[in-house]
KOLLUM-934309 format. One record per residue: x, z, y of N, C-alpha, C in turn; residue in three letters. Coordinates in Angstrom, 2 decimals. Layout:
{n_u: X	n_w: Z	n_v: Y	ca_u: X	ca_w: Z	ca_v: Y	c_u: X	c_w: Z	c_v: Y	code: ALA}
...
end
This chain:
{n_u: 27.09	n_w: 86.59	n_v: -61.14	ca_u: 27.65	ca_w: 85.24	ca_v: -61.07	c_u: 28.88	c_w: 85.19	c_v: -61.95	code: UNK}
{n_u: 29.39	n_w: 84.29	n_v: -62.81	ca_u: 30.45	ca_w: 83.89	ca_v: -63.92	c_u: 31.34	c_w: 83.72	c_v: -62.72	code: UNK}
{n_u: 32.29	n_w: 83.75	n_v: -63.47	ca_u: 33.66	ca_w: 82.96	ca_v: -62.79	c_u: 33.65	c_w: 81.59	c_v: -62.40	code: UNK}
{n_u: 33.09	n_w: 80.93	n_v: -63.53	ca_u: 33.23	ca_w: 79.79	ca_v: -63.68	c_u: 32.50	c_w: 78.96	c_v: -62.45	code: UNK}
{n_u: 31.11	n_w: 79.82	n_v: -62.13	ca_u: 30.25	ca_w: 79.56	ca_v: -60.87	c_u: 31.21	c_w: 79.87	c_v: -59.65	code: UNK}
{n_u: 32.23	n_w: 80.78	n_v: -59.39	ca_u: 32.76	ca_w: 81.03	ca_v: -58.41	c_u: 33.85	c_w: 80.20	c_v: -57.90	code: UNK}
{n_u: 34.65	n_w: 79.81	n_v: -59.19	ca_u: 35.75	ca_w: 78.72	ca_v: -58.97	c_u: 34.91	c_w: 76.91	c_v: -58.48	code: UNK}
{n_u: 33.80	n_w: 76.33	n_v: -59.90	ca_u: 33.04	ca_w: 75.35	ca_v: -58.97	c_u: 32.33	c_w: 75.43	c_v: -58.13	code: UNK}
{n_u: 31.90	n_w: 76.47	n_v: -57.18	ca_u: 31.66	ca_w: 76.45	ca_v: -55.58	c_u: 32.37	c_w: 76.24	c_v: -54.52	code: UNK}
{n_u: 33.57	n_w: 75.79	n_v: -54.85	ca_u: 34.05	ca_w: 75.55	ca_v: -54.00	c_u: 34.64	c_w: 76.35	c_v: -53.26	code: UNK}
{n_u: 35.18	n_w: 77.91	n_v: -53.60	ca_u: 35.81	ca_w: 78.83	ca_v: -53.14	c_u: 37.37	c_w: 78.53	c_v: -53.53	code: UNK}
{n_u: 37.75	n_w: 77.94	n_v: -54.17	ca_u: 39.25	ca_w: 77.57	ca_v: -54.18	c_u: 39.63	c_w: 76.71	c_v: -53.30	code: UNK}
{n_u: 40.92	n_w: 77.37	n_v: -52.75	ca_u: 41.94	ca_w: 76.57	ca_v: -51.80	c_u: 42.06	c_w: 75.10	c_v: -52.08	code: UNK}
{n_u: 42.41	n_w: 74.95	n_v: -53.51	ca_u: 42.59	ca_w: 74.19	ca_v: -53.88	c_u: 41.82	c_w: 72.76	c_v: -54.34	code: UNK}
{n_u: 41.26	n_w: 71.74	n_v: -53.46	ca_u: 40.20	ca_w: 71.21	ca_v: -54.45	c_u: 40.57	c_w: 69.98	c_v: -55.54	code: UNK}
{n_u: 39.78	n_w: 70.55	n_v: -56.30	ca_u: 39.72	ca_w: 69.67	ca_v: -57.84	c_u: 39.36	c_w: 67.69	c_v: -57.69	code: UNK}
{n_u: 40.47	n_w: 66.98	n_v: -58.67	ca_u: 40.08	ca_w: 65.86	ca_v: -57.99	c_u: 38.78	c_w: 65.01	c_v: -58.66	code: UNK}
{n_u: 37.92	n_w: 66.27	n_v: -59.75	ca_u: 37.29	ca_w: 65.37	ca_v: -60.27	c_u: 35.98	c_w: 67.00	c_v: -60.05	code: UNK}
{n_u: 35.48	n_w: 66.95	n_v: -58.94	ca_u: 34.41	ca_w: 68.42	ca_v: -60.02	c_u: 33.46	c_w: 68.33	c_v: -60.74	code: UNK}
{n_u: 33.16	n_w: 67.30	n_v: -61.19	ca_u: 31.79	ca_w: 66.94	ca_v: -61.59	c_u: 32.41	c_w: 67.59	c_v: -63.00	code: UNK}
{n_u: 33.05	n_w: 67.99	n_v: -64.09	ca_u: 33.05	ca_w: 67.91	ca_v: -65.34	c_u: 32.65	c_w: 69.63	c_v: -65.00	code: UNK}
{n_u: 33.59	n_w: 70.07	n_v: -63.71	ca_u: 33.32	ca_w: 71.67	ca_v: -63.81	c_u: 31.48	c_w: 72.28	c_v: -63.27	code: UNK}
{n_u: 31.39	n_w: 70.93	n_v: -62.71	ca_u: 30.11	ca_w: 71.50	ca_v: -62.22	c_u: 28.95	c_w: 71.49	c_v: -63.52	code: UNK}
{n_u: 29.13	n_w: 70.34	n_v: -63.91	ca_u: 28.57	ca_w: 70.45	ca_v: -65.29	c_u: 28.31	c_w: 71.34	c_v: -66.27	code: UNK}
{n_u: 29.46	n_w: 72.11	n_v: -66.56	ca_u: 29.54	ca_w: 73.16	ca_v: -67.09	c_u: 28.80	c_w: 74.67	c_v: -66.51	code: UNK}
{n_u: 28.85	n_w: 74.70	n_v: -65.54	ca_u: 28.21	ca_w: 75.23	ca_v: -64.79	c_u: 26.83	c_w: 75.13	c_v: -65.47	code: UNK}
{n_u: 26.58	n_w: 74.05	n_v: -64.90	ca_u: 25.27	ca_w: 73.86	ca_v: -65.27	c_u: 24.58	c_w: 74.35	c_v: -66.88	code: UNK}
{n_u: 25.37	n_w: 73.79	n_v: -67.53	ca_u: 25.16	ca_w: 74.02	ca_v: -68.84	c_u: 24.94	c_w: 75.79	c_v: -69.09	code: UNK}
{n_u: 25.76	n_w: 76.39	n_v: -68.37	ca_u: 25.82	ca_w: 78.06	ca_v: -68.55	c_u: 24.42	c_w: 78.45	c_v: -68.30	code: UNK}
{n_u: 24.50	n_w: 78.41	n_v: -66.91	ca_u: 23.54	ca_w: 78.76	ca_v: -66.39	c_u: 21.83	c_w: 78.31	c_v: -66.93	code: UNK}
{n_u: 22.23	n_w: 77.04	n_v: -67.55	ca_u: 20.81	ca_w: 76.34	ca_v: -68.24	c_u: 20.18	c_w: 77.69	c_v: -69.32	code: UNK}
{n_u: 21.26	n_w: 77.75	n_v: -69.97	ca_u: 21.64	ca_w: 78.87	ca_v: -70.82	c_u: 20.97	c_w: 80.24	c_v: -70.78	code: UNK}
{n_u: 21.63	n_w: 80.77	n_v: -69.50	ca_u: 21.28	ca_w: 82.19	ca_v: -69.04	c_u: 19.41	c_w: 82.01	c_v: -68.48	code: UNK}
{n_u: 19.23	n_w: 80.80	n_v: -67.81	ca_u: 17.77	ca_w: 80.81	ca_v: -67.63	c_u: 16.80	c_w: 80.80	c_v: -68.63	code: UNK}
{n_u: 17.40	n_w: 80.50	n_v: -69.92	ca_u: 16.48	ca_w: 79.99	ca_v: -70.99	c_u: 16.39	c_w: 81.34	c_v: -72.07	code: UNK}
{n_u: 17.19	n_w: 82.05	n_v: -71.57	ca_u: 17.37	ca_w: 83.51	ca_v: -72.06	c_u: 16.32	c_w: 84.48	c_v: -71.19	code: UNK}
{n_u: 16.20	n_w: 84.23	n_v: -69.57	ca_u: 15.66	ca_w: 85.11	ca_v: -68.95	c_u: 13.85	c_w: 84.02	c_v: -69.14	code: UNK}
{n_u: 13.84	n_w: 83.12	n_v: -69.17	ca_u: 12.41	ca_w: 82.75	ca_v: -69.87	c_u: 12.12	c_w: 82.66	c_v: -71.04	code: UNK}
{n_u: 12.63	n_w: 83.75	n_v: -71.97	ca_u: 12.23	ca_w: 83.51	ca_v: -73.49	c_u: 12.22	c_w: 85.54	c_v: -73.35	code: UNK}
{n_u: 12.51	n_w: 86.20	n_v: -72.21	ca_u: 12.78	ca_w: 87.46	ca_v: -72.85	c_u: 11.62	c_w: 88.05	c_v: -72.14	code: UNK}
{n_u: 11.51	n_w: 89.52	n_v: -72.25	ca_u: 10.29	ca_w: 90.37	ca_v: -72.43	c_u: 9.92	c_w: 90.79	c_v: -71.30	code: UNK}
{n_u: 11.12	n_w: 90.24	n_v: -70.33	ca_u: 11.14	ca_w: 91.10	ca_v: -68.84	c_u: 11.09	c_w: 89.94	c_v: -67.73	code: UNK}
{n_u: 10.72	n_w: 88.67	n_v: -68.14	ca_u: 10.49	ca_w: 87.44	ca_v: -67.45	c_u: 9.33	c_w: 87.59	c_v: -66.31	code: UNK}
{n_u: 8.95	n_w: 88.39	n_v: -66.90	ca_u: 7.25	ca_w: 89.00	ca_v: -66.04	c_u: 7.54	c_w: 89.64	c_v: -65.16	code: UNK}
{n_u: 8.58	n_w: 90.61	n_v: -64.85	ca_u: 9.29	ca_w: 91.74	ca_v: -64.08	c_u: 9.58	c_w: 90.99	c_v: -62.75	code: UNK}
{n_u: 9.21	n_w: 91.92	n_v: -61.63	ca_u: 10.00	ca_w: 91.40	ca_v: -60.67	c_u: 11.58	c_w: 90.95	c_v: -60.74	code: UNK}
{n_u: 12.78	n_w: 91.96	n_v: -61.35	ca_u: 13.71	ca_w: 91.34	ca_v: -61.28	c_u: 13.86	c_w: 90.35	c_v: -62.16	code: UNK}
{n_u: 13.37	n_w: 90.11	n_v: -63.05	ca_u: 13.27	ca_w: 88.79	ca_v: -64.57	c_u: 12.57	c_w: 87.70	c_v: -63.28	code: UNK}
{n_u: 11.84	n_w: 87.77	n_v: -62.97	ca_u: 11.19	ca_w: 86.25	ca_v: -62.10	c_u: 12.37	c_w: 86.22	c_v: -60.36	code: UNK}
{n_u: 13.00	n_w: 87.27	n_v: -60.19	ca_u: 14.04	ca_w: 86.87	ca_v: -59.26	c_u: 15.05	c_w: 86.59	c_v: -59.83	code: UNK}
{n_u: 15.71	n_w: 87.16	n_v: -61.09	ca_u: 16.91	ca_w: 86.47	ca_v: -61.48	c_u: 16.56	c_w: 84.43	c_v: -62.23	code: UNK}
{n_u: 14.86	n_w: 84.42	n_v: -62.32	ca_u: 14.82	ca_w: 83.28	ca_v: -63.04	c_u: 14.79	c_w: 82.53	c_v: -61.71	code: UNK}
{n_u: 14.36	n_w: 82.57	n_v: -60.61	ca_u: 14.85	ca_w: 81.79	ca_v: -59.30	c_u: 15.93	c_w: 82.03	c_v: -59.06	code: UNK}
{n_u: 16.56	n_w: 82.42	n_v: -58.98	ca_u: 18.31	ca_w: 82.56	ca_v: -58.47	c_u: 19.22	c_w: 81.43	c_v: -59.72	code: UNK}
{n_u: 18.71	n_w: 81.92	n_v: -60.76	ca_u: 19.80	ca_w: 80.91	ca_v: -61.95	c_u: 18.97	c_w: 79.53	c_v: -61.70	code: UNK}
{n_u: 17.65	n_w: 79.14	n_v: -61.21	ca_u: 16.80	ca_w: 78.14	ca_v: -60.94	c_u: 17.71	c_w: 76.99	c_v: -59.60	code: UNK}
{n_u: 17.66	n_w: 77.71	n_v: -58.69	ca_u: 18.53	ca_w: 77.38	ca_v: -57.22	c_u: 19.42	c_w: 77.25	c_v: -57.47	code: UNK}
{n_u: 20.52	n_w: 78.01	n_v: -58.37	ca_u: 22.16	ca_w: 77.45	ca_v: -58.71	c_u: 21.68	c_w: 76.19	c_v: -58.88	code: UNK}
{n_u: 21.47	n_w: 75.97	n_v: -60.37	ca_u: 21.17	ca_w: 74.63	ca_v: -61.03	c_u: 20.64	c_w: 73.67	c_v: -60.14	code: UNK}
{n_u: 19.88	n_w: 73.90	n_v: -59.21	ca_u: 19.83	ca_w: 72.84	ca_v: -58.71	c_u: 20.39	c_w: 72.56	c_v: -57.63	code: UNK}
{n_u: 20.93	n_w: 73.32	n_v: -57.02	ca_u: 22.19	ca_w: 73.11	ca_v: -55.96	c_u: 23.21	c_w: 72.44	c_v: -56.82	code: UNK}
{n_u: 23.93	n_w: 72.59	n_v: -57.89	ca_u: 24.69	ca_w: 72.41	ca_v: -59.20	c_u: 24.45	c_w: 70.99	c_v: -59.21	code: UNK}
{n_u: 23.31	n_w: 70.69	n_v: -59.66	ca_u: 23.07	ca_w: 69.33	ca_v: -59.91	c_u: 23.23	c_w: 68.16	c_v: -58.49	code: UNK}
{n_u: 22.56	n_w: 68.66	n_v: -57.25	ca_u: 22.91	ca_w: 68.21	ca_v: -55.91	c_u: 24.40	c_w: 67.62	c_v: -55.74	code: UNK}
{n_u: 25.34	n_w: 68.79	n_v: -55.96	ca_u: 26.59	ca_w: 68.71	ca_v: -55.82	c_u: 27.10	c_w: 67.63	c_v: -56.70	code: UNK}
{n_u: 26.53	n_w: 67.26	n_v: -57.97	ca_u: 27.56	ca_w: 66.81	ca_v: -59.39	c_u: 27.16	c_w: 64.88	c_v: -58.19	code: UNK}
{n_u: 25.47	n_w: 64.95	n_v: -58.25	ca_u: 25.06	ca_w: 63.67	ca_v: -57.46	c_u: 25.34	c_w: 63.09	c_v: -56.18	code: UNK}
{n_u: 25.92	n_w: 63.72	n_v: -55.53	ca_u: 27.35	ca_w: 63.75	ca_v: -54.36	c_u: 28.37	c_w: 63.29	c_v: -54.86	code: UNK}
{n_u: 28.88	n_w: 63.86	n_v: -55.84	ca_u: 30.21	ca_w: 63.73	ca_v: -55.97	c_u: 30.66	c_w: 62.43	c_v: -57.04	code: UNK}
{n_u: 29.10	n_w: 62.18	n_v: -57.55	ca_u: 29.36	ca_w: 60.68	ca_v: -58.31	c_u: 28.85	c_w: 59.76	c_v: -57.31	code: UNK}
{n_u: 28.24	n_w: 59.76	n_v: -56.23	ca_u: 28.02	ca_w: 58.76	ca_v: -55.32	c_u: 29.71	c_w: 58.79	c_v: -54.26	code: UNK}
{n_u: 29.80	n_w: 60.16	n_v: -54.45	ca_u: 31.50	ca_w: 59.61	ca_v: -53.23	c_u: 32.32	c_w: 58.57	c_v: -54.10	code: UNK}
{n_u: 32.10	n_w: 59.34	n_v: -55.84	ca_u: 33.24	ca_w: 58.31	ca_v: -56.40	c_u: 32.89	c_w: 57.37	c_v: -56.83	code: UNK}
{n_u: 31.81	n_w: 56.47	n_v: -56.97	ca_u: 31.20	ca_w: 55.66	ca_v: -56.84	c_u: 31.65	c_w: 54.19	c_v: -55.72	code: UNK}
{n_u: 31.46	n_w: 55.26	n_v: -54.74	ca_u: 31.44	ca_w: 54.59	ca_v: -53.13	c_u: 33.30	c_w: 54.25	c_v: -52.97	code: UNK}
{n_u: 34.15	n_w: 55.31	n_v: -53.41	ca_u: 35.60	ca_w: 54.96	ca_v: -53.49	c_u: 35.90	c_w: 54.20	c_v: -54.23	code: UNK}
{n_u: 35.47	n_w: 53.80	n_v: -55.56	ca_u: 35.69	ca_w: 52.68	ca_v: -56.59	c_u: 35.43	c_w: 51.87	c_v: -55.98	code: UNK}
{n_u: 34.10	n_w: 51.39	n_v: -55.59	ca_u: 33.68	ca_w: 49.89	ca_v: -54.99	c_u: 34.27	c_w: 49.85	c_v: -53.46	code: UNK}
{n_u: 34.65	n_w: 50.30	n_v: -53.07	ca_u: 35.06	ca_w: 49.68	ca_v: -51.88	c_u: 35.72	c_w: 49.04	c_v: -51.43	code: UNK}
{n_u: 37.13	n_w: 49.31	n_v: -51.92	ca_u: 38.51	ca_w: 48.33	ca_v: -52.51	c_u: 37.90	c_w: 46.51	c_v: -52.86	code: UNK}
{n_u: 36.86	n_w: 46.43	n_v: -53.50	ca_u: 36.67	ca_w: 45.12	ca_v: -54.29	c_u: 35.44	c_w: 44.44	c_v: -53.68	code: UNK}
{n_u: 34.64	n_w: 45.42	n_v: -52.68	ca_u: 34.15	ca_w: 45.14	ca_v: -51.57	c_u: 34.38	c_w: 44.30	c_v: -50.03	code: UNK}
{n_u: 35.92	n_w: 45.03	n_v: -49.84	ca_u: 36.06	ca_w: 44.79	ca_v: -48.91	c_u: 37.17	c_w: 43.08	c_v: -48.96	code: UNK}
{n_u: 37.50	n_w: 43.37	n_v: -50.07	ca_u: 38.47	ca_w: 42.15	ca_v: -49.96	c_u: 37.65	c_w: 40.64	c_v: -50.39	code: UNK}
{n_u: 37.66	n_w: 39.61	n_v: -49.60	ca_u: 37.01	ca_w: 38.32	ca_v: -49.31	c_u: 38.28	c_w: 37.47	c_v: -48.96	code: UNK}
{n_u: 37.60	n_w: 35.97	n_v: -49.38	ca_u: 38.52	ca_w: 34.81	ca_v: -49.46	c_u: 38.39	c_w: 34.33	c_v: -48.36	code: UNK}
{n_u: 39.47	n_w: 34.22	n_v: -47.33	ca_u: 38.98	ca_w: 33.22	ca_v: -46.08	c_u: 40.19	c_w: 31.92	c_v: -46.35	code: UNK}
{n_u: 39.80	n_w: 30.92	n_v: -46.10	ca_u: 40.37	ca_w: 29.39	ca_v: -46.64	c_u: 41.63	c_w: 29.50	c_v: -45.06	code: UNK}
{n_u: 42.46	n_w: 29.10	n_v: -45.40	ca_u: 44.06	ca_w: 28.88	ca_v: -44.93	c_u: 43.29	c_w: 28.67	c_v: -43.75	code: UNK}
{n_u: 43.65	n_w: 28.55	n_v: -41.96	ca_u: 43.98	ca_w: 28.24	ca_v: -40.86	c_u: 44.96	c_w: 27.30	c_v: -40.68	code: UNK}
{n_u: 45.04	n_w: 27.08	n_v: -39.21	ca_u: 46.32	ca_w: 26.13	ca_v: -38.88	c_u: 47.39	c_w: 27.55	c_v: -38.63	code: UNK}
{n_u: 46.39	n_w: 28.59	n_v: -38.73	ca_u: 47.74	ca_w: 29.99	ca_v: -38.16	c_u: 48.40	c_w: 30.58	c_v: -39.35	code: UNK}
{n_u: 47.54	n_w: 30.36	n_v: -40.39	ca_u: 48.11	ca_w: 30.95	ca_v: -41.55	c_u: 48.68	c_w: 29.68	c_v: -42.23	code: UNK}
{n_u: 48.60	n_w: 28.38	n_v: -42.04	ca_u: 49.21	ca_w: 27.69	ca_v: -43.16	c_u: 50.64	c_w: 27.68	c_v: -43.26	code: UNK}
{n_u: 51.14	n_w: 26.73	n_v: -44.26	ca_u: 52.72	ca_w: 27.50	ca_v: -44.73	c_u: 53.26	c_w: 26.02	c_v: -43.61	code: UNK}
{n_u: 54.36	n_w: 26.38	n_v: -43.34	ca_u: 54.87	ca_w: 25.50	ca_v: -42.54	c_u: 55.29	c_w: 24.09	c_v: -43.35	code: UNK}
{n_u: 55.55	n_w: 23.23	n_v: -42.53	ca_u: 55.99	ca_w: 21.74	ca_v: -43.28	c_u: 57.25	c_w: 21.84	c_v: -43.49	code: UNK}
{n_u: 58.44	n_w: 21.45	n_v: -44.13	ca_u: 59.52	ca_w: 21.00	ca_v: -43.68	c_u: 59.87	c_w: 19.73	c_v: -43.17	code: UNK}
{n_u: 60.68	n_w: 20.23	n_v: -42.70	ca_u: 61.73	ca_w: 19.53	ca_v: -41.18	c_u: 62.78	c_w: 18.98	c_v: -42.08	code: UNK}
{n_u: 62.94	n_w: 17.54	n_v: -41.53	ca_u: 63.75	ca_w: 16.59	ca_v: -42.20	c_u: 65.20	c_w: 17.20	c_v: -40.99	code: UNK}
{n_u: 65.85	n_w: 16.77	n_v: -42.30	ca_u: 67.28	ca_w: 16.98	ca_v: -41.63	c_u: 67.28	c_w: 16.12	c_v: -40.10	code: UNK}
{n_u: 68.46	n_w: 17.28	n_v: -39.53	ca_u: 68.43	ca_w: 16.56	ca_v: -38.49	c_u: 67.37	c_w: 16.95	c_v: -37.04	code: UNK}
{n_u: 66.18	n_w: 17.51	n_v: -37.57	ca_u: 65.20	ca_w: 17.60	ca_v: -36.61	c_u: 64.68	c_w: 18.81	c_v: -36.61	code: UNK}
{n_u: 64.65	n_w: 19.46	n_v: -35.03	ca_u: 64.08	ca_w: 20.95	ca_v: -34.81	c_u: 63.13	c_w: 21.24	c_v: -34.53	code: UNK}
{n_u: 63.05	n_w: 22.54	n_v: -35.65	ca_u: 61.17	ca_w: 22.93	ca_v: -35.76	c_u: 60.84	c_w: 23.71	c_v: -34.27	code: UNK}
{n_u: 60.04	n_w: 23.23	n_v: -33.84	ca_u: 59.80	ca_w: 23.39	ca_v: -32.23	c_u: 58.92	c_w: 24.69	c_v: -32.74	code: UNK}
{n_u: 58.01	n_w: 24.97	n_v: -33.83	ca_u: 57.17	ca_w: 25.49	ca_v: -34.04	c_u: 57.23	c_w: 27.51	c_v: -33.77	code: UNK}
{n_u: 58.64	n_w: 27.23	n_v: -34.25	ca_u: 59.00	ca_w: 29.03	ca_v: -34.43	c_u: 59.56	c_w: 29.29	c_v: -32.63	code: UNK}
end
């Protein structure tokens, strides 16, 4: 496993506020390393057809994760512009009248 697989799994304390660019990359590696273990001589081998499922399952756990994480931020963008609606003034919300001199607003 790269580093790079170890830090976007989610083993850091710390989480990232965007992971999709790291998961990506990820992906891209690993696309990489699979296309190496299905082009080479030992693809036939038991360990060549277990390492080509193992880099198979990242990637697509990889990809799972990136489609999560653009539906959360997705779902956080629109929600804000979702939730806010026009409701037309009340007698509770309207702005008060003024009071001619002289005369007390009973209202407050």
């Amino acid at each position: 496993m790269s580093i790079g697989a170890v830090s976007a799994g989610g083993c850091s304390t710390t989480p990232s506020p965007d992971p999709v660019p790291a998961l990506q990359g990820m992906v891209r590696r690993e696309e990489m390393d699979l296309q190496d273990w299905l082009s080479c001589v030992s693809a036939s081998t038991p360990k060549g057809k277990a390492e080509i499922q193992s880099l198979s399952a990242q990637i697509s756990a990889a990809r799972a994760e990136i489609s999560r994480a653009q539906q959360s931020q997705s779902a956080t963008r629109s929600t804000p512009a979702q939730s806010l609606t026009y409701s037309p003034p009340t007698a509770a919300n309207k702005p008060a009248t003024p009071t001619e001199p002289g005369q007390v607003d009973v209202w407050a």
